[in-house]
C-alpha positions, -999 to +999 in steps of 0.1 A: +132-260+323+149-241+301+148-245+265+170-232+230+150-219+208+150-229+173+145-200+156+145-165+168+133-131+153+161-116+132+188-090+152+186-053+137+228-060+131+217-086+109+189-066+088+216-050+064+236-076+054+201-100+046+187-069+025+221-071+007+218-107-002+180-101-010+194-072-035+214-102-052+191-125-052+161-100-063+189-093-092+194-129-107+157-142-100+146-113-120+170-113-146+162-150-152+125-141-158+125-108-173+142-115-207+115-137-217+090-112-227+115-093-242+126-114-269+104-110-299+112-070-290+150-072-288+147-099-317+136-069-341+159-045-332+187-070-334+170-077-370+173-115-359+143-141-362+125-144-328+125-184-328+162-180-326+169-160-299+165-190-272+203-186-271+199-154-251+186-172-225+209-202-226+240-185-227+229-165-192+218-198-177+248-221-187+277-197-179+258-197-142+254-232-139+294-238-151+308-212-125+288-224-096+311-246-087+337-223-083+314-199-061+325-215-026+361-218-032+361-181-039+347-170-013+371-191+013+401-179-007+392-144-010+366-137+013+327-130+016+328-097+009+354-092-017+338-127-036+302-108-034+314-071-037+332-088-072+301-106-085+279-074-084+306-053-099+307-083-133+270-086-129+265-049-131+289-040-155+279-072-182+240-055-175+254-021-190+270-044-219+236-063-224+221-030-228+245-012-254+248-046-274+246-036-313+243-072-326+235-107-314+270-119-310+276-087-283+248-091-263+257-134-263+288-119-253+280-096-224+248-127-211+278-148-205+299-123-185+267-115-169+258-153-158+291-155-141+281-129-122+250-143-111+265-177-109+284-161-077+256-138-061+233-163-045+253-189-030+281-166-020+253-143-003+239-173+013+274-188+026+277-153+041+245-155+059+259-189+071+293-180+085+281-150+103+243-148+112+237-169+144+220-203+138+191-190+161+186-163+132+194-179+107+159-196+096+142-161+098+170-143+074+164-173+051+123-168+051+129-129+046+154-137+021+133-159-001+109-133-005+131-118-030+129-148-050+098-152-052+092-113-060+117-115-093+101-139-110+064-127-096+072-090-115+098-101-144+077-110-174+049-082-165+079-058-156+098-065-191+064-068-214+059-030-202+091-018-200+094-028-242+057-009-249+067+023-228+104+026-233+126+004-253+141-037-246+173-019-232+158-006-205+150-048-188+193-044-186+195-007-169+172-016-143+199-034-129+225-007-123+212+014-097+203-020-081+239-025-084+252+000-071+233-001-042+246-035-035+284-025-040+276+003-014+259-018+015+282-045+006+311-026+020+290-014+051+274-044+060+292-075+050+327-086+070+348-104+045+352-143+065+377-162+052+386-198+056+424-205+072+425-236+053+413-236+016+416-267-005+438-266-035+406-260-067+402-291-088+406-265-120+406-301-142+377-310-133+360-278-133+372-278-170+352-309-177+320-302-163+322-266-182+329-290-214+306-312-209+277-288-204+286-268-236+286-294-255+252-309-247+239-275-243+252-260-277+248-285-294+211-293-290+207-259-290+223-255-326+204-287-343+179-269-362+204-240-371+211-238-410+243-219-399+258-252-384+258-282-403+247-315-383+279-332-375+293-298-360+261-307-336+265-341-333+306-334-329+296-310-298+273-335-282+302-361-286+325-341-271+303-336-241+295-366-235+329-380-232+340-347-214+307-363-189+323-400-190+357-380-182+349-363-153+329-392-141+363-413-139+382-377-123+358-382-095+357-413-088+399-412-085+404-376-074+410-372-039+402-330-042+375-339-073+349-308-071+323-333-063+332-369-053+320-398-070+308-410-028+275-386-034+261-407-060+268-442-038+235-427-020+206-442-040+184-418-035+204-389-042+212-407-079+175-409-084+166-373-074+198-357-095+187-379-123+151-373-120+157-337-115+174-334-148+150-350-169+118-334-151+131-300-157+131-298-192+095-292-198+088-273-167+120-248-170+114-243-211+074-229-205+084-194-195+108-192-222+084-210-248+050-192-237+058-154-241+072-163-273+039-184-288+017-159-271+038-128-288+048-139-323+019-169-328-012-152-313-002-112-315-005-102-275+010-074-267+039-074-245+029-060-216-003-084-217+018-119-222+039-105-191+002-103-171-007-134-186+027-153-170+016-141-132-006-170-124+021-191-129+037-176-102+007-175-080-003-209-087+034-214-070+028-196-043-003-215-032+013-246-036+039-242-008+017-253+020+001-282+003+036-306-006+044-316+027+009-327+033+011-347+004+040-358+003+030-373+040+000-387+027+015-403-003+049-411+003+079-396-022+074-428-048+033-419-056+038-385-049+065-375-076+053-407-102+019-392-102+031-354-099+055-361-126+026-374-152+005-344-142+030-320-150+034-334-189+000-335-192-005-297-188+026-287-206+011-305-236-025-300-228-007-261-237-007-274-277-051-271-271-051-233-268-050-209-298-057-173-297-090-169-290-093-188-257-109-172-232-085-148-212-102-168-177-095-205-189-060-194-200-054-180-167-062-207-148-042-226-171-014-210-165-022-213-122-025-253-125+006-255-147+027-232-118+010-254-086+017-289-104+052-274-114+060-259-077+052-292-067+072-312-091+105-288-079+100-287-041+090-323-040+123-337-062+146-310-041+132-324-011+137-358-018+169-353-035+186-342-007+167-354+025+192-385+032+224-370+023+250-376+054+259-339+070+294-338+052+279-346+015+255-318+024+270-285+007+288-303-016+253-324-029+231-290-027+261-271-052+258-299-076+218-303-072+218-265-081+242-268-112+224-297-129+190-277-125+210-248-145+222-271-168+184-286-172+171-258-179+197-243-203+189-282-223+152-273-223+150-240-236+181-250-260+157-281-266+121-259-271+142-235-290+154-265-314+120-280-320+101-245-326+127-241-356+123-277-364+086-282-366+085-245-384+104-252-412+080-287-416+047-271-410+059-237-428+061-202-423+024-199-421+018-227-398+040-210-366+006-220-338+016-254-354+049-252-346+042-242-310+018-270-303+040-300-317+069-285-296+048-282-264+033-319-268+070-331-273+077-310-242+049-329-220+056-359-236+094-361-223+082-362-185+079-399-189+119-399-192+117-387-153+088-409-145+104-438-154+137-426-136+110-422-106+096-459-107+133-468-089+125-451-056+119-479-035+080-483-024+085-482+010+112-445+013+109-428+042+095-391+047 
Protein backbone atom coordinates (compact mmCIF):
# COMPACT_ATOMS: atom_id res chain seq x y z
CA UNK A 1 0.00 0.00 0.00
CA UNK A 2 1.12 3.12 -0.79
CA UNK A 3 1.45 5.83 1.50
CA UNK A 4 2.10 10.16 1.39
CA UNK A 5 4.55 10.96 3.43
CA UNK A 6 4.15 13.63 5.89
CA UNK A 7 7.19 15.16 5.85
CA UNK A 8 10.01 14.80 3.50
CA UNK A 9 13.78 15.89 3.63
CA UNK A 10 14.11 19.41 2.24
CA UNK A 11 14.81 19.74 -1.97
CA UNK A 12 18.33 21.40 -2.70
CA UNK A 13 15.89 24.21 -4.88
CA UNK A 14 14.49 24.94 -1.70
CA UNK A 15 17.85 25.33 0.45
CA UNK A 16 18.33 29.11 -0.71
CA UNK A 17 15.32 30.54 -0.27
CA UNK A 18 14.99 28.88 3.73
CA UNK A 19 18.67 30.24 4.36
CA UNK A 20 17.22 33.62 3.22
CA UNK A 21 14.36 33.58 5.60
CA UNK A 22 16.74 32.16 8.34
CA UNK A 23 19.03 35.44 7.42
CA UNK A 24 15.73 37.49 8.45
CA UNK A 25 14.80 35.80 11.03
CA UNK A 26 18.60 35.40 12.63
CA UNK A 27 18.33 39.43 12.05
CA UNK A 28 15.18 40.34 14.16
CA UNK A 29 15.62 37.45 16.88
CA UNK A 30 19.01 38.91 17.42
CA UNK A 31 18.35 42.40 17.28
CA UNK A 32 15.54 41.80 19.91
CA UNK A 33 18.12 40.36 22.32
CA UNK A 34 21.28 42.08 21.67
CA UNK A 35 20.43 45.61 22.77
CA UNK A 36 19.92 44.59 26.21
CA UNK A 37 23.41 44.40 27.34
CA UNK A 38 24.19 47.32 25.58
CA UNK A 39 22.24 49.79 27.33
CA UNK A 40 24.09 51.01 30.34
CA UNK A 41 27.05 51.41 27.43
CA UNK A 42 25.01 53.36 24.84
CA UNK A 43 23.24 55.11 27.97
CA UNK A 44 26.79 56.90 28.63
CA UNK A 45 27.73 57.86 25.52
CA UNK A 46 24.20 59.19 24.90
CA UNK A 47 24.93 61.02 28.36
CA UNK A 48 21.32 59.72 29.33
CA UNK A 49 20.53 57.80 32.81
CA UNK A 50 20.58 54.02 32.19
CA UNK A 51 17.11 53.34 34.08
CA UNK A 52 15.69 55.42 31.21
CA UNK A 53 16.68 53.88 28.26
CA UNK A 54 13.85 51.01 28.42
CA UNK A 55 12.43 53.16 25.61
CA UNK A 56 15.01 51.81 23.25
CA UNK A 57 13.67 48.71 23.54
CA UNK A 58 9.96 49.67 23.39
CA UNK A 59 10.09 51.71 20.51
CA UNK A 60 11.81 48.58 18.35
CA UNK A 61 9.16 46.25 19.78
CA UNK A 62 5.91 48.43 19.39
CA UNK A 63 6.53 49.81 15.90
CA UNK A 64 6.83 45.70 15.08
CA UNK A 65 3.95 44.71 16.78
CA UNK A 66 1.70 47.83 15.01
CA UNK A 67 2.89 46.92 11.39
CA UNK A 68 2.40 43.31 11.68
CA UNK A 69 -0.80 43.49 10.56
CA UNK A 70 -0.09 45.03 7.51
CA UNK A 71 2.79 42.32 6.69
CA UNK A 72 0.32 39.84 4.78
CA UNK A 73 -1.53 42.42 2.78
CA UNK A 74 1.81 43.51 1.45
CA UNK A 75 3.02 40.77 0.41
CA UNK A 76 -0.37 39.70 -1.71
CA UNK A 77 -0.38 43.24 -3.19
CA UNK A 78 3.12 43.56 -4.01
CA UNK A 79 4.60 40.32 -3.93
CA UNK A 80 6.95 37.99 -1.76
CA UNK A 81 9.88 39.16 -3.00
CA UNK A 82 9.48 42.80 -3.47
CA UNK A 83 7.49 42.82 0.28
CA UNK A 84 10.87 40.90 1.74
CA UNK A 85 13.55 42.45 -0.56
CA UNK A 86 11.74 46.03 0.98
CA UNK A 87 11.86 44.99 4.63
CA UNK A 88 15.64 44.26 4.58
CA UNK A 89 16.45 47.35 2.64
CA UNK A 90 14.32 49.63 5.93
CA UNK A 91 15.75 47.18 8.32
CA UNK A 92 19.21 47.54 7.05
CA UNK A 93 19.27 51.08 6.34
CA UNK A 94 17.34 52.14 10.03
CA UNK A 95 20.57 49.65 11.50
CA UNK A 96 23.09 52.18 9.87
CA UNK A 97 20.76 55.08 11.48
CA UNK A 98 20.79 53.26 14.98
CA UNK A 99 24.37 53.21 14.63
CA UNK A 100 25.27 57.02 13.70
CA UNK A 101 22.53 58.28 16.18
CA UNK A 102 24.09 61.37 18.07
CA UNK A 103 21.28 61.67 20.73
CA UNK A 104 18.46 59.74 22.17
CA UNK A 105 15.67 61.18 20.12
CA UNK A 106 17.77 59.88 16.78
CA UNK A 107 18.43 56.61 17.72
CA UNK A 108 14.23 56.45 19.08
CA UNK A 109 13.94 57.61 15.77
CA UNK A 110 15.84 55.20 13.48
CA UNK A 111 14.51 51.87 16.40
CA UNK A 112 11.16 52.68 15.02
CA UNK A 113 12.02 52.69 11.32
CA UNK A 114 13.96 49.71 12.14
CA UNK A 115 10.93 47.68 13.92
CA UNK A 116 8.95 48.18 10.75
CA UNK A 117 11.33 46.50 9.22
CA UNK A 118 11.42 43.62 11.26
CA UNK A 119 7.78 43.75 11.75
CA UNK A 120 7.67 42.52 7.88
CA UNK A 121 10.80 40.07 7.82
CA UNK A 122 9.47 37.04 9.66
CA UNK A 123 6.00 36.46 8.64
CA UNK A 124 6.59 37.69 5.07
CA UNK A 125 9.61 35.07 4.93
CA UNK A 126 7.42 32.50 6.38
CA UNK A 127 4.28 33.19 3.96
CA UNK A 128 6.92 32.78 1.25
CA UNK A 129 7.94 29.40 2.51
CA UNK A 130 4.16 28.74 2.41
CA UNK A 131 3.13 29.66 -1.02
CA UNK A 132 6.03 28.01 -2.74
CA UNK A 133 7.85 25.20 -0.75
CA UNK A 134 5.79 21.91 -1.17
CA UNK A 135 3.68 20.83 1.96
CA UNK A 136 5.80 17.55 1.95
CA UNK A 137 8.86 20.06 2.71
CA UNK A 138 7.51 22.32 4.34
CA UNK A 139 7.81 20.86 8.15
CA UNK A 140 11.68 20.32 7.53
CA UNK A 141 12.28 24.16 6.12
CA UNK A 142 10.33 25.21 9.29
CA UNK A 143 12.67 22.94 11.75
CA UNK A 144 15.84 24.32 9.83
CA UNK A 145 14.32 27.66 10.01
CA UNK A 146 13.79 27.84 13.74
CA UNK A 147 17.26 27.21 14.30
CA UNK A 148 17.89 30.74 13.61
CA UNK A 149 15.67 31.76 16.21
CA UNK A 150 16.86 30.06 18.62
CA UNK A 151 20.62 30.99 17.63
CA UNK A 152 19.80 35.07 17.99
CA UNK A 153 18.68 35.12 21.14
CA UNK A 154 21.33 32.10 22.31
CA UNK A 155 24.44 34.68 21.07
CA UNK A 156 22.69 38.31 21.50
CA UNK A 157 23.39 39.38 25.00
CA UNK A 158 27.03 37.55 25.14
CA UNK A 159 27.54 38.93 21.49
CA UNK A 160 26.55 42.67 22.45
CA UNK A 161 28.22 42.55 26.22
CA UNK A 162 31.58 41.92 24.12
CA UNK A 163 31.10 43.82 21.32
CA UNK A 164 30.77 47.18 23.96
CA UNK A 165 34.26 45.93 25.99
CA UNK A 166 36.25 45.31 22.67
CA UNK A 167 34.85 47.86 20.27
CA UNK A 168 32.25 50.39 20.86
CA UNK A 169 27.83 50.01 21.39
CA UNK A 170 27.66 51.02 17.62
CA UNK A 171 29.16 48.11 16.48
CA UNK A 172 25.58 45.67 18.02
CA UNK A 173 23.90 48.03 14.80
CA UNK A 174 26.74 47.36 11.97
CA UNK A 175 26.66 43.83 12.45
CA UNK A 176 23.58 43.92 10.64
CA UNK A 177 24.57 45.35 7.34
CA UNK A 178 26.59 42.83 5.73
CA UNK A 179 23.86 40.50 6.95
CA UNK A 180 21.79 42.71 4.94
CA UNK A 181 23.15 42.79 2.16
CA UNK A 182 23.46 39.33 1.90
CA UNK A 183 19.81 39.05 2.20
CA UNK A 184 19.00 41.70 -0.51
CA UNK A 185 21.43 39.59 -2.79
CA UNK A 186 19.95 35.97 -2.34
CA UNK A 187 16.64 37.60 -2.15
CA UNK A 188 16.69 38.42 -5.81
CA UNK A 189 18.22 34.95 -6.65
CA UNK A 190 16.22 32.73 -4.67
CA UNK A 191 12.83 34.12 -3.90
CA UNK A 192 9.91 34.33 -6.92
CA UNK A 193 7.79 37.28 -6.07
CA UNK A 194 3.91 35.24 -5.63
CA UNK A 195 1.25 37.44 -5.69
CA UNK A 196 -2.32 37.03 -4.90
CA UNK A 197 -4.91 37.79 -7.98
CA UNK A 198 -7.42 38.84 -5.57
CA UNK A 199 -6.26 41.16 -2.70
CA UNK A 200 -8.80 42.47 -0.18
CA UNK A 201 -9.28 46.17 0.02
CA UNK A 202 -6.75 47.11 3.71
CA UNK A 203 -8.97 48.05 6.59
CA UNK A 204 -6.38 51.27 6.98
CA UNK A 205 -9.14 52.44 9.89
CA UNK A 206 -8.72 49.92 11.73
CA UNK A 207 -5.17 49.52 11.42
CA UNK A 208 -5.12 53.14 12.73
CA UNK A 209 -6.78 52.07 15.89
CA UNK A 210 -4.85 49.28 16.94
CA UNK A 211 -1.59 51.49 16.20
CA UNK A 212 -3.42 54.05 18.67
CA UNK A 213 -4.37 52.00 20.95
CA UNK A 214 -0.97 50.33 21.49
CA UNK A 215 0.81 53.74 21.78
CA UNK A 216 -1.13 54.88 24.05
CA UNK A 217 -0.94 52.08 26.64
CA UNK A 218 2.50 51.47 25.75
CA UNK A 219 3.75 55.26 26.07
CA UNK A 220 2.02 56.00 28.46
CA UNK A 221 3.03 53.43 31.12
CA UNK A 222 6.21 53.75 29.84
CA UNK A 223 6.33 57.63 30.54
CA UNK A 224 4.63 57.38 34.34
CA UNK A 225 7.69 57.81 36.28
CA UNK A 226 9.21 60.40 33.69
CA UNK A 227 9.65 63.96 35.41
CA UNK A 228 9.60 65.29 31.75
CA UNK A 229 5.86 64.33 31.35
CA UNK A 230 3.50 65.35 33.88
CA UNK A 231 0.86 62.59 35.07
CA UNK A 232 -2.21 63.60 33.17
CA UNK A 233 -0.22 63.63 29.80
CA UNK A 234 0.19 59.79 30.99
CA UNK A 235 -3.01 59.17 32.18
CA UNK A 236 -4.40 61.28 28.87
CA UNK A 237 -2.30 58.69 26.61
CA UNK A 238 -3.68 55.61 28.48
CA UNK A 239 -7.23 57.15 27.92
CA UNK A 240 -6.80 57.64 24.54
CA UNK A 241 -5.81 54.01 24.18
CA UNK A 242 -8.14 52.59 25.75
CA UNK A 243 -11.01 54.08 23.95
CA UNK A 244 -8.94 53.74 20.59
CA UNK A 245 -9.14 49.69 22.12
CA UNK A 246 -13.14 50.02 22.86
CA UNK A 247 -13.11 51.57 19.19
CA UNK A 248 -11.67 49.16 17.24
CA UNK A 249 -13.46 46.57 19.24
CA UNK A 250 -16.90 47.94 17.81
CA UNK A 251 -14.94 48.30 14.01
CA UNK A 252 -14.67 44.63 14.28
CA UNK A 253 -17.46 43.54 15.31
CA UNK A 254 -19.32 45.72 12.28
CA UNK A 255 -16.65 45.65 9.64
CA UNK A 256 -17.05 43.24 7.06
CA UNK A 257 -13.06 43.67 5.83
CA UNK A 258 -12.09 44.49 9.85
CA UNK A 259 -8.18 43.41 9.97
CA UNK A 260 -9.25 40.85 12.51
CA UNK A 261 -13.05 39.97 12.95
CA UNK A 262 -14.68 40.23 16.10
CA UNK A 263 -15.82 35.98 15.09
CA UNK A 264 -12.07 34.91 16.50
CA UNK A 265 -12.90 35.88 19.95
CA UNK A 266 -16.52 34.00 19.87
CA UNK A 267 -14.04 30.84 20.37
CA UNK A 268 -13.60 30.57 24.14
CA UNK A 269 -10.56 29.30 24.25
CA UNK A 270 -8.93 31.49 21.90
CA UNK A 271 -10.23 34.64 24.40
CA UNK A 272 -8.64 32.88 27.21
CA UNK A 273 -5.21 32.19 25.64
CA UNK A 274 -5.04 35.95 23.91
CA UNK A 275 -6.04 37.20 27.21
CA UNK A 276 -3.85 35.04 29.23
CA UNK A 277 -1.01 35.53 26.83
CA UNK A 278 -1.07 39.20 27.41
CA UNK A 279 -0.96 39.29 31.02
CA UNK A 280 1.62 36.26 31.36
CA UNK A 281 4.01 38.06 29.28
CA UNK A 282 4.78 40.92 31.15
CA UNK A 283 7.02 39.46 33.69
CA UNK A 284 8.53 36.82 31.51
CA UNK A 285 9.35 39.29 28.36
CA UNK A 286 10.66 42.31 30.83
CA UNK A 287 13.62 39.85 32.56
CA UNK A 288 16.04 40.15 29.65
CA UNK A 289 15.56 43.71 29.56
CA UNK A 290 15.47 44.20 33.47
CA UNK A 291 18.46 41.58 34.30
CA UNK A 292 21.46 43.00 32.22
CA UNK A 293 20.55 46.24 33.52
CA UNK A 294 20.52 45.26 37.52
CA UNK A 295 23.46 43.00 36.97
CA UNK A 296 25.47 46.07 35.04
CA UNK A 297 24.56 49.24 36.87
CA UNK A 298 23.38 47.59 40.56
CA UNK A 299 26.00 44.83 40.94
CA UNK A 300 29.08 46.24 38.53
CA UNK A 301 29.48 43.00 35.96
CA UNK A 302 31.12 43.69 33.18
CA UNK A 303 29.34 43.52 29.98
CA UNK A 304 30.59 40.83 28.34
CA UNK A 305 30.05 38.68 31.69
CA UNK A 306 26.06 39.78 32.22
CA UNK A 307 25.90 38.71 28.38
CA UNK A 308 27.47 35.05 29.60
CA UNK A 309 25.37 35.18 32.56
CA UNK A 310 21.97 35.54 30.23
CA UNK A 311 22.81 32.02 28.21
CA UNK A 312 21.26 29.66 30.57
CA UNK A 313 18.22 31.26 30.06
CA UNK A 314 18.39 30.23 26.74
CA UNK A 315 19.54 26.79 27.47
CA UNK A 316 17.09 26.23 30.09
CA UNK A 317 14.71 26.95 26.87
CA UNK A 318 16.12 24.62 24.95
CA UNK A 319 15.71 21.74 27.28
CA UNK A 320 12.34 22.41 27.87
CA UNK A 321 11.06 21.71 24.35
CA UNK A 322 10.70 18.10 24.71
CA UNK A 323 9.19 18.03 28.11
CA UNK A 324 5.62 20.41 27.36
CA UNK A 325 3.81 18.03 25.46
CA UNK A 326 4.43 15.32 27.94
CA UNK A 327 3.10 17.43 30.41
CA UNK A 328 0.74 19.06 29.03
CA UNK A 329 -0.69 15.25 28.35
CA UNK A 330 -0.22 14.36 31.73
CA UNK A 331 -1.94 17.34 33.13
CA UNK A 332 -4.21 18.71 30.92
CA UNK A 333 -3.99 22.69 29.56
CA UNK A 334 -6.14 23.95 32.95
CA UNK A 335 -3.31 22.42 35.74
CA UNK A 336 -0.74 22.68 33.37
CA UNK A 337 -0.62 26.57 32.67
CA UNK A 338 -2.43 27.47 36.44
CA UNK A 339 0.38 25.80 38.01
CA UNK A 340 3.15 26.80 35.22
CA UNK A 341 1.84 30.28 35.50
CA UNK A 342 2.46 30.45 39.59
CA UNK A 343 5.90 29.01 39.00
CA UNK A 344 6.90 31.43 36.67
CA UNK A 345 6.08 34.53 39.24
CA UNK A 346 7.72 32.87 41.75
CA UNK A 347 11.11 32.82 40.10
CA UNK A 348 10.85 36.25 38.64
CA UNK A 349 10.43 37.52 42.11
CA UNK A 350 12.48 34.96 43.87
CA UNK A 351 15.15 37.26 41.39
CA UNK A 352 14.65 40.29 44.21
CA UNK A 353 16.82 37.38 46.75
CA UNK A 354 20.11 37.76 44.78
CA UNK A 355 22.62 40.54 45.32
CA UNK A 356 26.07 40.69 44.05
CA UNK A 357 27.85 38.36 45.71
CA UNK A 358 25.86 35.19 44.95
CA UNK A 359 27.54 32.47 43.81
CA UNK A 360 28.22 32.62 39.95
CA UNK A 361 26.77 28.55 40.04
CA UNK A 362 23.43 29.30 41.98
CA UNK A 363 22.90 32.31 39.69
CA UNK A 364 23.28 30.19 36.80
CA UNK A 365 21.05 27.84 37.48
CA UNK A 366 18.84 30.48 38.36
CA UNK A 367 18.79 31.86 35.41
CA UNK A 368 18.23 27.89 33.61
CA UNK A 369 14.96 27.34 35.78
CA UNK A 370 13.71 30.81 35.07
CA UNK A 371 14.24 30.02 30.94
CA UNK A 372 12.61 26.11 31.28
CA UNK A 373 9.55 27.43 33.46
CA UNK A 374 9.29 30.50 30.96
CA UNK A 375 9.67 28.20 27.56
CA UNK A 376 7.06 26.39 29.14
CA UNK A 377 4.72 29.22 30.08
CA UNK A 378 5.14 30.44 26.05
CA UNK A 379 4.80 27.15 24.15
CA UNK A 380 2.10 25.85 26.46
CA UNK A 381 -0.29 29.37 26.12
CA UNK A 382 0.66 29.40 22.11
CA UNK A 383 -0.40 25.93 21.99
CA UNK A 384 -3.50 26.26 23.66
CA UNK A 385 -4.27 29.53 22.28
CA UNK A 386 -4.54 28.40 18.96
CA UNK A 387 -5.19 24.49 19.02
CA UNK A 388 -9.18 24.89 18.31
CA UNK A 389 -9.20 27.74 16.00
CA UNK A 390 -11.45 26.61 12.78
CA UNK A 391 -8.92 26.45 9.52
CA UNK A 392 -10.12 29.82 8.10
CA UNK A 393 -9.53 31.87 11.60
CA UNK A 394 -6.15 30.19 11.47
CA UNK A 395 -3.71 32.94 9.86
CA UNK A 396 -5.75 35.58 10.78
CA UNK A 397 -5.77 34.23 14.89
CA UNK A 398 -1.82 33.45 14.69
CA UNK A 399 -1.16 37.46 13.13
CA UNK A 400 -3.08 38.71 16.08
CA UNK A 401 -1.60 36.08 18.64
CA UNK A 402 1.83 37.39 17.45
CA UNK A 403 0.93 41.25 17.80
CA UNK A 404 -0.49 41.12 21.30
CA UNK A 405 2.78 39.15 22.40
CA UNK A 406 4.68 42.42 20.86
CA UNK A 407 2.46 44.63 22.42
CA UNK A 408 3.01 42.44 25.94
CA UNK A 409 6.22 42.82 25.86
CA UNK A 410 6.62 46.43 24.79
CA UNK A 411 3.99 46.93 28.28
CA UNK A 412 6.46 44.97 30.40
CA UNK A 413 9.60 46.40 29.71
CA UNK A 414 7.66 49.96 29.50
CA UNK A 415 6.21 48.58 32.84
CA UNK A 416 9.91 47.31 34.53
CA UNK A 417 11.25 50.39 33.11
CA UNK A 418 8.52 52.60 35.05
CA UNK A 419 8.85 50.90 38.43
CA UNK A 420 12.92 50.82 38.36
CA UNK A 421 12.46 54.84 38.20
CA UNK A 422 9.65 54.64 40.55
CA UNK A 423 10.97 52.65 43.40
CA UNK A 424 14.53 54.64 42.79
CA UNK A 425 13.45 57.87 43.44
CA UNK A 426 11.62 56.26 46.85
CA UNK A 427 14.43 54.16 48.07
CA UNK A 428 17.10 56.84 46.66
CA UNK A 429 20.06 57.08 44.64
CA UNK A 430 21.98 54.89 46.88
CA UNK A 431 19.47 52.27 47.27
CA UNK A 432 19.41 51.13 43.19
CA UNK A 433 19.64 46.81 44.30
CA UNK A 434 16.50 48.10 46.16
CA UNK A 435 15.03 49.35 43.39
CA UNK A 436 15.64 46.24 41.37
CA UNK A 437 14.23 43.87 43.85
CA UNK A 438 10.86 45.79 44.59
CA UNK A 439 10.44 45.96 40.64
CA UNK A 440 11.17 42.23 40.22
CA UNK A 441 8.70 41.15 43.16
CA UNK A 442 6.07 43.40 41.45
CA UNK A 443 7.04 41.67 38.26
CA UNK A 444 6.33 38.02 39.80
CA UNK A 445 3.61 39.23 41.62
CA UNK A 446 1.55 40.22 38.39
CA UNK A 447 1.35 36.57 37.10
CA UNK A 448 -1.66 36.10 39.25
CA UNK A 449 -3.45 38.57 36.67
CA UNK A 450 -2.88 35.50 34.04
CA UNK A 451 -3.63 32.91 36.57
CA UNK A 452 -6.74 34.06 37.37
CA UNK A 453 -7.47 34.66 33.59
CA UNK A 454 -6.41 30.80 33.49
CA UNK A 455 -8.90 29.47 36.18
CA UNK A 456 -11.73 29.94 33.13
CA UNK A 457 -10.34 27.13 31.01
CA UNK A 458 -12.86 24.64 31.54
CA UNK A 459 -11.53 21.48 33.65
CA UNK A 460 -12.26 18.98 31.40
CA UNK A 461 -10.32 20.89 27.65
CA UNK A 462 -9.18 18.63 25.40
CA UNK A 463 -5.42 18.12 24.35
Amino acid sequence: MNQTPTHQALHPEYRLLVFLVSIGFFMQALDTTIVNTAIPAMANSLQEDPLRMHSVVVAYVLSVAACIPLSGWLADRFGVRNTYFAAIIIFTLASLGCAAAASLNELLFYRVIQGIGGALLLPVGRLAMLKIIPRTQFLSAMSLMSLAGLIGPLIGPTLGGWLVEVATWHWIFLINIPMGILGCWICIKAMPNVTETEVKNFDFLGFILLVVAMAGLSLGIENFANPQYNLLWNFALILAGGIAAACYARHAHTHQNALFRSDLFKNRLYAIGILGNFFARFGGNAMPFIMPIMLQVAFGFEPFITGLMMIPTVLGSLVSKPIIRPLIQRFGYRQFLLTNTLLVGACIASFALTTAETATWLRALHFFIFGVLNSLQFVGMNTFTLKDLPQQDASSGNSFLSMIMMLSMSIGVALAGTLVNMFSAYYGAGQLVSAFHATLICLGVLNILAFLVFWNIPKHTAV
